[in-house]
C-alpha positions as CSV (number, residue, x, y, z in Angstrom):
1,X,-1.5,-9.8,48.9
2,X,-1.2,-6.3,50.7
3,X,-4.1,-4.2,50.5
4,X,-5.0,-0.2,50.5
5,X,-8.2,0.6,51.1
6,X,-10.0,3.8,50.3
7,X,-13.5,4.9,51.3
8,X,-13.2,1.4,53.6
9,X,-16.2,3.1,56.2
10,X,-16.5,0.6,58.8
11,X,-14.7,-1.8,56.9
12,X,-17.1,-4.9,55.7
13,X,-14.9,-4.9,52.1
14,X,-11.7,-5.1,54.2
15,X,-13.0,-8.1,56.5
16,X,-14.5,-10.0,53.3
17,X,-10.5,-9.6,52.0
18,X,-9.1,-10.2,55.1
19,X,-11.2,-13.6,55.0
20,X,-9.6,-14.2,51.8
21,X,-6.2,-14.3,53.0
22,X,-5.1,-10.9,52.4
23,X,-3.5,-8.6,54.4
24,X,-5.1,-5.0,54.9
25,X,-2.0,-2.2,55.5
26,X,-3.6,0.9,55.1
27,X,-7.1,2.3,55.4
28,X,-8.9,5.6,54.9
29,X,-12.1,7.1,55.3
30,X,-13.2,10.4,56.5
31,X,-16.4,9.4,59.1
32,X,-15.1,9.6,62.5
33,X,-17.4,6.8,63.8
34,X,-16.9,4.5,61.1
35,X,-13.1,4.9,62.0
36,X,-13.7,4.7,65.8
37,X,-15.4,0.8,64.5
38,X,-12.5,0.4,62.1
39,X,-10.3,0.1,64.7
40,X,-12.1,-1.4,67.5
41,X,-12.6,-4.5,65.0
42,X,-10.4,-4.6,62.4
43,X,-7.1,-2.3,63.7
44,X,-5.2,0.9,63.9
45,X,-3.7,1.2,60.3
46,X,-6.3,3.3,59.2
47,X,-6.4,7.5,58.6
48,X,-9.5,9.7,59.5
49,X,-9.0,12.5,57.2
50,X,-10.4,13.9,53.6
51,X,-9.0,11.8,51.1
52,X,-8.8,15.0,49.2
53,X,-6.2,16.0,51.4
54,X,-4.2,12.9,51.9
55,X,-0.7,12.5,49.9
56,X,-0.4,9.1,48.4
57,X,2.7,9.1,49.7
58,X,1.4,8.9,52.8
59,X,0.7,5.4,52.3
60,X,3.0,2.6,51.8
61,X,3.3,0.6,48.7
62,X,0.7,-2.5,47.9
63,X,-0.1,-5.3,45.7
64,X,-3.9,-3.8,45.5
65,X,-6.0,-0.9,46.1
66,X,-9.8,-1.3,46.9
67,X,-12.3,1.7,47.2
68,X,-16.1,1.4,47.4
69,X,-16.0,5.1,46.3
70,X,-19.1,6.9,47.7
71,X,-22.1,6.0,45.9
72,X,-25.0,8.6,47.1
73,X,-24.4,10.8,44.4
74,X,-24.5,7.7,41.7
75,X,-27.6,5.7,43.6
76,X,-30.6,5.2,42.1
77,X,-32.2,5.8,45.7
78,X,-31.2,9.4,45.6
79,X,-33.9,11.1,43.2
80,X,-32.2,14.1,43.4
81,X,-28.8,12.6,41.9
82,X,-26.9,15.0,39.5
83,X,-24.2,14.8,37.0
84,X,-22.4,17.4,38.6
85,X,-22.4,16.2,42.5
86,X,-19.1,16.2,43.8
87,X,-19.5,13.2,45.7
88,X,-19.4,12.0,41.9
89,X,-16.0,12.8,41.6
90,X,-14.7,10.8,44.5
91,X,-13.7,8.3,42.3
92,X,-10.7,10.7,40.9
93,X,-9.0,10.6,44.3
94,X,-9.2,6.8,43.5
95,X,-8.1,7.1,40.4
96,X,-5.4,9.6,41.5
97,X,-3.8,6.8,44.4
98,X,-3.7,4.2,41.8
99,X,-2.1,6.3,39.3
100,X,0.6,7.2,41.9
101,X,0.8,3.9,43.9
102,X,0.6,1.5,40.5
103,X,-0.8,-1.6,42.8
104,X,-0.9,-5.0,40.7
105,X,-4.6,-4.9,40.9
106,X,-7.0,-2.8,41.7
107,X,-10.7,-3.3,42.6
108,X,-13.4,-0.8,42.9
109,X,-17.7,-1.2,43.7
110,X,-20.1,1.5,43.2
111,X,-24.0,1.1,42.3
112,X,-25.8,-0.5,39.0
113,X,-27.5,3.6,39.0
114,X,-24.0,5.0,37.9
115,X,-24.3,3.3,34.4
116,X,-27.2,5.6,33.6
117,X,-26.5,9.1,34.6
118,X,-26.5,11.3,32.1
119,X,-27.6,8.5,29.5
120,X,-24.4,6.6,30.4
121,X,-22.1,9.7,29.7
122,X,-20.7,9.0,33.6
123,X,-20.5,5.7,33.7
124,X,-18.2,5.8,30.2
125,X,-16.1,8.9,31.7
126,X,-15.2,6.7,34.4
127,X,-14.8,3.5,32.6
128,X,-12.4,5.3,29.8
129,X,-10.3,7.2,32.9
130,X,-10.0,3.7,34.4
131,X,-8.6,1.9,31.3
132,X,-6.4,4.5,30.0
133,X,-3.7,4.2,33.3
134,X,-2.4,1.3,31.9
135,X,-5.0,-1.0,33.8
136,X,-6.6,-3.7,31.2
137,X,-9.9,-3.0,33.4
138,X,-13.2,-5.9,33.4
139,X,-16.7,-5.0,35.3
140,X,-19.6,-6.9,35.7
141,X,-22.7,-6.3,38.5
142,X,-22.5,-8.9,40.9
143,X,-25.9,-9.6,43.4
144,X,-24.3,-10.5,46.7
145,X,-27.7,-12.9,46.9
146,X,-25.5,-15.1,44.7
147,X,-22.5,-15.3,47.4
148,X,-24.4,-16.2,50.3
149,X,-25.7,-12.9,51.6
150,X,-29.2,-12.9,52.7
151,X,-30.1,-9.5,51.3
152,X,-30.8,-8.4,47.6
153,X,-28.0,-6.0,46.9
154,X,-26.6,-5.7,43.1
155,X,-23.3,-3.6,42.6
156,X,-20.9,-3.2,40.1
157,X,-17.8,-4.5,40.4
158,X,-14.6,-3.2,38.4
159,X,-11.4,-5.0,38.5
160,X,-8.1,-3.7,36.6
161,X,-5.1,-5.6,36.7
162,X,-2.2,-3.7,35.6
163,X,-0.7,-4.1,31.4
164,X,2.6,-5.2,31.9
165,X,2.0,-8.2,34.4
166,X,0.7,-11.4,33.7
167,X,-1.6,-11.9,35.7
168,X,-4.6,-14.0,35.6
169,X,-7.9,-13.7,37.4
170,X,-11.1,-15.8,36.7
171,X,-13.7,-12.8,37.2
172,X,-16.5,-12.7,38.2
173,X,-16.4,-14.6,40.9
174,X,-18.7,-18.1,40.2
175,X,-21.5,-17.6,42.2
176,X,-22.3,-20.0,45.0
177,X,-26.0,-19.6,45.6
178,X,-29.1,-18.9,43.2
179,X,-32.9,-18.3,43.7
180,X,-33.7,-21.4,41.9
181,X,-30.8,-24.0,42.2
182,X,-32.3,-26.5,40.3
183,X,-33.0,-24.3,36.9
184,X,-29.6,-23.0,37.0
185,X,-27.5,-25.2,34.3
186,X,-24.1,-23.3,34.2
187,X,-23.2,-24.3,37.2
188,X,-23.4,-27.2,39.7
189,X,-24.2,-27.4,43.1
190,X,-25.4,-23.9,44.0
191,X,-27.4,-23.4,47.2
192,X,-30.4,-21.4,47.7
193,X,-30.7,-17.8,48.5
194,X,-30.1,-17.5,52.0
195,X,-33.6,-15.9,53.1
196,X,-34.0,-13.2,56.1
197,X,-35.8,-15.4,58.8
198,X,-32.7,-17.7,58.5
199,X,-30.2,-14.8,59.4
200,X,-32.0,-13.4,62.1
201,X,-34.5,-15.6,63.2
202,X,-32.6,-16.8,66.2
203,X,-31.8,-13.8,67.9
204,X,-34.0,-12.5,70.8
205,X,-36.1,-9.8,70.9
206,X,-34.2,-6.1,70.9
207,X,-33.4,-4.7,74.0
208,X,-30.4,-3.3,76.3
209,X,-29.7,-6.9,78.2
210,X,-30.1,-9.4,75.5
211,X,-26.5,-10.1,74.9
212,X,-25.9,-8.8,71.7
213,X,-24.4,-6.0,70.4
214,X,-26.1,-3.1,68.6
215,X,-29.5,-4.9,69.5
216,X,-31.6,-1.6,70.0
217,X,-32.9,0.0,67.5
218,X,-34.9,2.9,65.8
219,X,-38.3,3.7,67.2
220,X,-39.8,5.1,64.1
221,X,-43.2,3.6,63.9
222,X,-44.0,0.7,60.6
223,X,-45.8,2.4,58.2
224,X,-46.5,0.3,55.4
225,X,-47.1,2.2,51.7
226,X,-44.8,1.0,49.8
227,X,-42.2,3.6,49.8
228,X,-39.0,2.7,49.7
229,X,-37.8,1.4,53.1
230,X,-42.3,0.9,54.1
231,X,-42.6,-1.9,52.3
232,X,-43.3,-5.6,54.3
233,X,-40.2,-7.8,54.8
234,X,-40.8,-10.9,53.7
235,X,-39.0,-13.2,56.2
236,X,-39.2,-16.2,53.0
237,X,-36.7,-14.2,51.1
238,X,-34.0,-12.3,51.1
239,X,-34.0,-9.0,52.4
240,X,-34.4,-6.2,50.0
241,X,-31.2,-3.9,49.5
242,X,-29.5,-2.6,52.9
243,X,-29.8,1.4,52.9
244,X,-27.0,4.0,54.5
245,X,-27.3,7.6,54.0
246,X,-23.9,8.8,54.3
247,X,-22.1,12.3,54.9
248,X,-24.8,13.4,57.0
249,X,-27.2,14.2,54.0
250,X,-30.0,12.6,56.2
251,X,-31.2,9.8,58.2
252,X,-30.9,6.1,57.7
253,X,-33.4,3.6,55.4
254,X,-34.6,1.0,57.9
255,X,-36.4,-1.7,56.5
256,X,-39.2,-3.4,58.9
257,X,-38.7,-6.6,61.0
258,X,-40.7,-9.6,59.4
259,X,-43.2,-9.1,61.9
260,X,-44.0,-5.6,61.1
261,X,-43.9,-4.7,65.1
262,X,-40.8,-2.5,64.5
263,X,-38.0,-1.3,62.3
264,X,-34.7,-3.5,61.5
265,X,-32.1,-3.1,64.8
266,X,-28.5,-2.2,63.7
267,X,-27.3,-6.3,64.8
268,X,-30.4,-7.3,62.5
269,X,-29.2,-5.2,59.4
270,X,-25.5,-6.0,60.1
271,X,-26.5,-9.8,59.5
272,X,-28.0,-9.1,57.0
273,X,-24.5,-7.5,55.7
274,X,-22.6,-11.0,56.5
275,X,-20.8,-9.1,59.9
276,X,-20.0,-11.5,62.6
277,X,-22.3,-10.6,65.9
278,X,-18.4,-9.7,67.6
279,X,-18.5,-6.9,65.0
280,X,-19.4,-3.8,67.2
281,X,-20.6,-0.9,65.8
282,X,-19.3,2.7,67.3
283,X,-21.4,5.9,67.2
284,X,-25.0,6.8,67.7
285,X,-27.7,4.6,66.9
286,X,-28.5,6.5,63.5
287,X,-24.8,6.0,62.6
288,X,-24.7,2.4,63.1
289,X,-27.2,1.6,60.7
290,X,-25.3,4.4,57.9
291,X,-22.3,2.4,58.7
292,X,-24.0,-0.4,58.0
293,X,-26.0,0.4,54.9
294,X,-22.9,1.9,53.4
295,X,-20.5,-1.2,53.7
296,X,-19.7,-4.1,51.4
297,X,-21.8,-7.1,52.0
298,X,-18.7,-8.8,53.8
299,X,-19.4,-12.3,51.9
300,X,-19.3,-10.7,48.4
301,X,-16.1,-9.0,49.5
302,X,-14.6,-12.6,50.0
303,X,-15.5,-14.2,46.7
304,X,-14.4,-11.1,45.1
305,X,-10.6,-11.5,47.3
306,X,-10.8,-14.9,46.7
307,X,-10.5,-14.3,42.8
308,X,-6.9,-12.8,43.4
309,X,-3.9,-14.0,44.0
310,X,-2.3,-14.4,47.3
């Protein structure tokens, strides 16, 4: 199917659909370094620019729109969240290309946090405003653990596939790994949570001339208190959730390495996102890893595109 994407950052939801089968036309986002990786990796048919500003029209027509709509305002990691941030309301301008583009499908991912705001007062606004274009609209929170990626990172998922077709999707996506395969009766040969040593345990220590991209990283010291992003990796397991702070509202959450000798390089995090080591990140150091932290674990993007039609 041809795809929109909106919010599509540095583009780990658009490579998971791309993986699918689909066919990305258009892309939008409005960070100037996500765009310069967009289209070193993935291509030119994207627009750097407010989607506030941006005409639908501008776009062509598609079978689908996806938006991971910015989530800083909704995430549970931002203590300071409000009802009234207007990051919040970014989901409107998806709302608003999917009322004036009427894709087939559309699919949008956010944080679990936004079902709580305001004692769930949000989280129904937005449900309701979904459902009532004439989308028959599902959701569920997926943990991309249970599609392969190595990383502990639960988001909600909302699918809406327009009234008058008849279309049918099997949704969620069945999930092809689990922490313990062998209690898990549902289902039938599910693997086990891929675990951090196996995702980056091969590559070399971090430095300028070990042949990978992105390979250097932060050199803010390990600090161990068990604070969010100073708690010990365990190698054993998958990592804990992938942090970006985006819009420039501050600096990046960088897990420790394993070892506890350093911080998480950008390469390291991006494996830990399901990006292939050919995926080069653009932008200072500190934007690679909010590129990074922001995207779609690109393996739960492809169970979710593999659930639609092509």
């Amino acid at each position: 199917m041809k795809v929109i994407s909106l919010f599509c950052g540095s583009g780990g939801f658009d490579l998971g659909f791309i993986k699918a089968g689909h066919e990305i036309i258009w892309a939008n986002d409005i960070d100037k370094d996500a765009i310069a990786t967009y289209r070193k990796n993935i291509g030119n048919h994207v627009l750097c620019e407010d989607i506030k500003k941006v005409c639908a029209t501008e776009a062509p027509n598609a079978d689908v729109i996806i938006g991971g709509f910015p989530c800083e305002g909704f995430s549970i990691a931002n203590i300071r969240r409000q009802t009234e941030d207007k990051r919040n309301k970014l989901y409107l301008e998806l709302l608003r290309f999917i009322m004036e583009k009427k894709p087939k499908i559309f699919v949008a991912e956010n944080v679990p946090g936004i079902k709580s705001i305001a004692n769930g007062k949000v989280f129904e606004v937005i449900l309701n405003d979904f459902s009532k274009i004439d989308y028959n609209v599902k959701y569920d929170i997926l943990n991309a653990a249970n599609y392969g990626t190595p990383q502990i990172r639960k988001r909600i998922i909302f699918l809406g596939i327009r009234k008058n077709l008849n279309i049918k999707i099997d949704f969620p996506p069945k999930p092809t790994h689990s922490e313990n395969p062998d209690a898990t009766l549902y289902t039938q040969n599910l693997k086990k949570w891929k675990i951090v040593n196996e995702a980056i345990g091969d590559l070399p220590e971090a430095s300028e001339n070990c042949g990978f991209f992105n390979h250097i990283g932060s050199k803010y010291k390990v600090k161990i208190n068990n604070y969010v992003g100073n708690r010990a990796t365990k190698g054993h397991k998958p990592s804990p959730t992938i942090m970006g702070r985006g819009g420039g509202t501050g600096g990046p959450i960088i897990i420790p390495h394993p070892k506890l000798h350093r911080r998480l390089t950008p390469r390291e995090c991006a494996r830990l996102q399901d990006f292939p080591d050919c995926f080069v990140f653009e932008g200072s150091i500190s934007s690679q890893y909010r590129q990074i932290g922001n995207a779609v674990p690109v393996n739960l993007a492809y169970h979710i595109g593999k659930c639609l039609p092509n």
